[in-house]
RODRENSE-161794 format. One record per residue: x, y, z of N, C-alpha, C in turn. Coordinates in steps of 0.1 Angstrom, whole numbers, padded with zeros to 4 digits, always signed. Layout:
! residues N
XYZXYZXYZ
...
//
This chain:
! residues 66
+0077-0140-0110+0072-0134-0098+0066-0121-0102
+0059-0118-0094+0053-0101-0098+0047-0098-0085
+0055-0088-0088+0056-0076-0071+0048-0066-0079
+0042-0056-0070+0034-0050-0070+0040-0036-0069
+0030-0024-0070+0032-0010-0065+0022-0006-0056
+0028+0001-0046+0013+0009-0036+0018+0019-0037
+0005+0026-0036-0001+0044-0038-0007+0044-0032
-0001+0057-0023-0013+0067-0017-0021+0074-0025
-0035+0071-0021-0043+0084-0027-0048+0096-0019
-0040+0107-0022-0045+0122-0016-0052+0133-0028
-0064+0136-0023-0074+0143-0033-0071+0139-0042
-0075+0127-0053-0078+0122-0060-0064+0118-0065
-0050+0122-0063-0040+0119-0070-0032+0108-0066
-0028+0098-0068-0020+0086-0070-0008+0089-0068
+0000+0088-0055+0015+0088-0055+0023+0073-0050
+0033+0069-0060+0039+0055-0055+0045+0058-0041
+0046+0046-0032+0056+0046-0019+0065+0039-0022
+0057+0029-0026+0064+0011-0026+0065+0009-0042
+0078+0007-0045+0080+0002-0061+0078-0014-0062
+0084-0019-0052+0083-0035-0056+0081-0043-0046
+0071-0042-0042+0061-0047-0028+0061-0064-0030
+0060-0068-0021+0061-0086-0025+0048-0083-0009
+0040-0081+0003+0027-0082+0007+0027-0073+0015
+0012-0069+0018+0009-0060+0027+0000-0071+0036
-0002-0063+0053-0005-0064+0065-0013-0052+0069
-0025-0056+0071-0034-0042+0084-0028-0045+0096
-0023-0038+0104-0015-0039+0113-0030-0040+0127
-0034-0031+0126-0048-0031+0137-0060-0023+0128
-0068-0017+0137-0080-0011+0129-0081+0002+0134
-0067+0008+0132-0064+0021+0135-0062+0024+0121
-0058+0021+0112-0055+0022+0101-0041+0021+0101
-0030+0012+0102-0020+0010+0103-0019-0001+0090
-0007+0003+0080-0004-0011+0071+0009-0010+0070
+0014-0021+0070+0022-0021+0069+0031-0032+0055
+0037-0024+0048+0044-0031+0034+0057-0033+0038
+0059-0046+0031+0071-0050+0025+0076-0055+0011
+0086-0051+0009+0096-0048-0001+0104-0065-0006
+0109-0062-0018+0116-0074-0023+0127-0073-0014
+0135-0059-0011+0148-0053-0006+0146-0057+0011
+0132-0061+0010+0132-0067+0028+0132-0058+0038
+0129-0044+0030+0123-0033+0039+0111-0033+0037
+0107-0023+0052+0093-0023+0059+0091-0009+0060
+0076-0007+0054+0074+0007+0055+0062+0005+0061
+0059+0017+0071+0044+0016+0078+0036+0027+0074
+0023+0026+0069+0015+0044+0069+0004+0040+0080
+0004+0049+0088-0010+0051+0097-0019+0058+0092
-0029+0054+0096-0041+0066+0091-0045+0062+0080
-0039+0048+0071-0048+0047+0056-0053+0030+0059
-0066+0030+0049-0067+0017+0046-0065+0012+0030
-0065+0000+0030-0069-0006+0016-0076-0002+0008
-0074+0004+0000-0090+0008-0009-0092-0001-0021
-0076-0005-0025-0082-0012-0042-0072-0017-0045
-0074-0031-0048-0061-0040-0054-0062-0045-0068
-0057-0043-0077-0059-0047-0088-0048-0056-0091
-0052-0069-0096-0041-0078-0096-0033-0081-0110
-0042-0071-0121-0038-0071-0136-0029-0062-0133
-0029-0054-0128-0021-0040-0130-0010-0042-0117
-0011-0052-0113-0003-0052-0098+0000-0039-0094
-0013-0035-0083-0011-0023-0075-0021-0021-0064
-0019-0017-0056-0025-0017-0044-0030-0006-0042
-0039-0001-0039-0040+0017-0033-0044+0018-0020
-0041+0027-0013-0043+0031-0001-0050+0045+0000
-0058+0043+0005-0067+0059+0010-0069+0066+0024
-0069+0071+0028-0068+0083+0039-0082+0079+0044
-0081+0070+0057-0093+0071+0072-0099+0087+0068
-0110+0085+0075-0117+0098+0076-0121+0095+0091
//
């Protein structure tokens, strides 16, 4: 199995939220996503979208709506 990591990106820097993400959801087109966890917790960020999924590296990134 391979779970993933998501990062926010703020001014250019990469911070983890999610260590071992099993899928993400756009919740609406407010910018709402919401992740879930192997641990079957749910984390929501408003205000970001998808920016970049890389599936070698399993990781997701999220970027800040403008």
């Amino acid at each position: 199995m391979c779970l993933s990591k998501v990062y926010l990106r703020r001014e250019g820097k990469d911070e983890v939220i999610v260590e071992e993400a099993t899928n993400a959801n756009v919740i609406d087109n407010t910018g709402t996503v919401e992740i879930n966890s192997i641990f079957d917790e749910s984390k929501k960020v408003k205000g970001y979208f998808i920016k970049e999924v890389d599936f070698l590296k399993n990781r997701m990134i999220l970027s800040k709506r403008k």
